[in-house]
C-alpha positions as CSV (number, residue, x, y, z in Angstrom):
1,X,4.9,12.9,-68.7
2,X,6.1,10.1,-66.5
3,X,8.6,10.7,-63.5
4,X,11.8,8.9,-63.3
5,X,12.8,6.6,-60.8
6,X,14.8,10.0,-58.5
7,X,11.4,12.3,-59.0
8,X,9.2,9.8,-58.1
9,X,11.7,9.5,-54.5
10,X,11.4,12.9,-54.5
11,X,7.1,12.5,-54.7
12,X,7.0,10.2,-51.9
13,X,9.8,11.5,-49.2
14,X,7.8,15.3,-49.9
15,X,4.3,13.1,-48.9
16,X,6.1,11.0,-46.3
17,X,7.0,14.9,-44.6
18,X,3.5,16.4,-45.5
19,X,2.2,12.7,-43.4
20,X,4.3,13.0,-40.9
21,X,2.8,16.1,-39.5
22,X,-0.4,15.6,-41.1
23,X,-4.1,15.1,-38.8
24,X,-5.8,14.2,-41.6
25,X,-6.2,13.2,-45.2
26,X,-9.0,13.7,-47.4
27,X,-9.3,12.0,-51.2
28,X,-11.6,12.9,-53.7
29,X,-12.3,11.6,-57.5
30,X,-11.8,15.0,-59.8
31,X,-12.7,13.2,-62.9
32,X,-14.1,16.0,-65.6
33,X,-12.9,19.0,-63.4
34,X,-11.6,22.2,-65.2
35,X,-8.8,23.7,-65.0
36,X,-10.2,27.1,-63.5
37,X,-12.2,25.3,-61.0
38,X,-8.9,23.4,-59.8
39,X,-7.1,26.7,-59.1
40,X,-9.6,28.0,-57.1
41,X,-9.3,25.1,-55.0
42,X,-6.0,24.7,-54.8
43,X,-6.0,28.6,-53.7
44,X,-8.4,27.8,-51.0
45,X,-6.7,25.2,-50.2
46,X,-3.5,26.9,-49.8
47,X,-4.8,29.9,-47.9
48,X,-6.4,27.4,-45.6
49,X,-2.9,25.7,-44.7
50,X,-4.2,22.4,-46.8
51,X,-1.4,20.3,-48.8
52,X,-3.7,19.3,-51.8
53,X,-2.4,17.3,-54.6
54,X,-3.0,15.0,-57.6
55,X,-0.7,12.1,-57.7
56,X,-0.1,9.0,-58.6
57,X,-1.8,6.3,-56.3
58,X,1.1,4.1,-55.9
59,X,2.8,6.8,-54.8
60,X,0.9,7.4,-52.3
61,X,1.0,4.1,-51.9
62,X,4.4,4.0,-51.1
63,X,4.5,7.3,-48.7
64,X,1.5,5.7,-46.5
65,X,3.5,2.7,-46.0
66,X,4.1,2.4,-41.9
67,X,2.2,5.4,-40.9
68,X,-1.1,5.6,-39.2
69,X,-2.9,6.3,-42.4
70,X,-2.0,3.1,-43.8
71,X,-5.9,1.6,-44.0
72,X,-5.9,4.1,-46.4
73,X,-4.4,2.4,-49.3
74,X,-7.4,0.6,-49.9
75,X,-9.3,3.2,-51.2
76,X,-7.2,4.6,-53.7
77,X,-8.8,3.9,-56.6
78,X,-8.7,6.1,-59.9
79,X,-8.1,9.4,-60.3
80,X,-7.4,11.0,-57.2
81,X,-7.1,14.5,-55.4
82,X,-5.2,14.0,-51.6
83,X,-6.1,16.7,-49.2
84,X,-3.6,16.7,-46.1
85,X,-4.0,19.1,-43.2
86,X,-2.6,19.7,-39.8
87,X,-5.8,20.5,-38.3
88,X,-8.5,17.2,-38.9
89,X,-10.8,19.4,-40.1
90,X,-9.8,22.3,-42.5
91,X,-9.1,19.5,-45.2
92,X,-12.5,18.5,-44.9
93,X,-13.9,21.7,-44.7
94,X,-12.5,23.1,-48.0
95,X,-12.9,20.1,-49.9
96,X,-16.5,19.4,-49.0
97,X,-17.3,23.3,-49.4
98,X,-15.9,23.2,-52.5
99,X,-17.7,20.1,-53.8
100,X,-20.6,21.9,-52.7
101,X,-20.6,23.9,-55.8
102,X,-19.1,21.9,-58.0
103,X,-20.3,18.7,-58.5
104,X,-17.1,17.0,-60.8
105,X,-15.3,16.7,-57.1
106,X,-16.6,13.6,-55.8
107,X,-15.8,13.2,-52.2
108,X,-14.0,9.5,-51.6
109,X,-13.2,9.1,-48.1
110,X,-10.7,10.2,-46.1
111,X,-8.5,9.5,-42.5
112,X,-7.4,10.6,-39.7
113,X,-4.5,8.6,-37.4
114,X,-6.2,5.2,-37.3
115,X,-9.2,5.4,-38.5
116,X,-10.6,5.3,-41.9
117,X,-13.5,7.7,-42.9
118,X,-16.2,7.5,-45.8
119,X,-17.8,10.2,-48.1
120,X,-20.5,10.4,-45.1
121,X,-17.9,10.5,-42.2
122,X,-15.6,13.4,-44.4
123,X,-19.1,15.7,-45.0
124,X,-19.3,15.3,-41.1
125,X,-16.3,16.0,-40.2
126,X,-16.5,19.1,-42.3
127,X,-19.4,20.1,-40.4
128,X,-17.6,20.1,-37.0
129,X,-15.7,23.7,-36.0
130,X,-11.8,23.8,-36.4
131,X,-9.6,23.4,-33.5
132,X,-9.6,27.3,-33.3
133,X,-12.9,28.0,-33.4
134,X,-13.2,25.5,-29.9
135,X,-10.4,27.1,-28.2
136,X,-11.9,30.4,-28.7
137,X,-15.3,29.4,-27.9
138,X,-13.7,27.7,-24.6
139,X,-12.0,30.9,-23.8
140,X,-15.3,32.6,-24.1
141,X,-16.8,30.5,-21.8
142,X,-13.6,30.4,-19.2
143,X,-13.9,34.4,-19.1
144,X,-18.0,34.7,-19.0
145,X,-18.3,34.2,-14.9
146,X,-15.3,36.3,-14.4
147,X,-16.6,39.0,-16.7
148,X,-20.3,39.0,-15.1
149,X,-18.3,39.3,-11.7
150,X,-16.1,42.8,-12.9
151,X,-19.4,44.2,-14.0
152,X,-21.4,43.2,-10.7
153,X,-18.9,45.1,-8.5
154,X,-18.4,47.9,-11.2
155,X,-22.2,48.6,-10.7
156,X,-21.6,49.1,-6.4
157,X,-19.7,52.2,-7.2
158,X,-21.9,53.2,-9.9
159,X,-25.5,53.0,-7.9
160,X,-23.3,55.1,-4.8
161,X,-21.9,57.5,-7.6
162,X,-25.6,58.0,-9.2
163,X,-27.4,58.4,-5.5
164,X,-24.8,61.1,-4.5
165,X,-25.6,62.9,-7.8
166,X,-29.6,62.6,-7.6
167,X,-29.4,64.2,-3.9
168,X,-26.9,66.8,-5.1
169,X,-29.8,67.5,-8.3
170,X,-32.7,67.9,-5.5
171,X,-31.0,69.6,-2.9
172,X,-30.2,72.7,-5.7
173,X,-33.5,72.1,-6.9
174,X,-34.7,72.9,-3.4
């Protein structure tokens, strides 16, 4: 069923928001793709924060028009699932896992602000950790010297505590 002139504004000013915000978009060809296997995606997609949609590419088009994802429009060719994520990478991550095991999603290419990414660059940017996953690691890091340091003067009292005990133990031995 074709949109009207009103829905299809509605289409683009919903992907112009979802750009606006957006670190990343991923497209991939869904051609011969069941209907079960899309709604697991889409449910992985969803739980991972991921705006993933099939659409019309003129649409899209129209809503990359003027923003930093405009190389973009180049690539949209036939039938077409977008992938749009705040964080560069979850898109990339569920999309490539997924087309892991299932080979009827064909990974296209993708982008993040200014820069225009193949099949190859997508699969490696799924391969990288999310922005969480290097804050926490970097927190790890930050607190390893301090935490060695707490357990280096925790052991001072410890030795003295354990030296007191050991000639308390022989002199009742005695």
């Amino acid at each position: 069923m074709s949109l009207n002139r009103e829905e299809k504004a509605v289409v683009i000013e919903e992907v112009t928001a979802q750009l606006a915000k957006a670190q990343s978009i991923i497209i991939a060809e869904y051609r011969g793709l069941d209907v079960a296997s899309a709604t697991v995606l889409r449910k992985k997609a969803r739980e991972s924060g991921v705006y993933l949609r099939v659409m019309k590419n003129t649409l899209v088009r129209r809503s990359l028009e003027g923003t930093s994802f405009d190389a973009l429009s180049s690539q949209l060719v036939g039938p077409l699932m977008y992938a749009i994520s705040e964080d560069p990478v979850t898109a990339a991550k569920v999309v490539a896992d997924f087309a892991k095991t299932n080979d009827k999603l064909v990974i296209m290419g993708g982008a993040l602000p200014n820069s225009v990414l193949n099949a190859d660059g997508v699969k490696a940017l799924a391969t990288m950790p999310s922005r969480d996953e290097l804050l926490a690691k970097l927190l790890g890091t930050m607190q390893a010297p301090i935490a060695t340091f707490v357990r280096t003067l925790n052991e001072v009292p410890t030795k003295f505590v354990r030296g007191l005990a050991a000639v308390r133990d022989q002199k009742e031995a005695a």
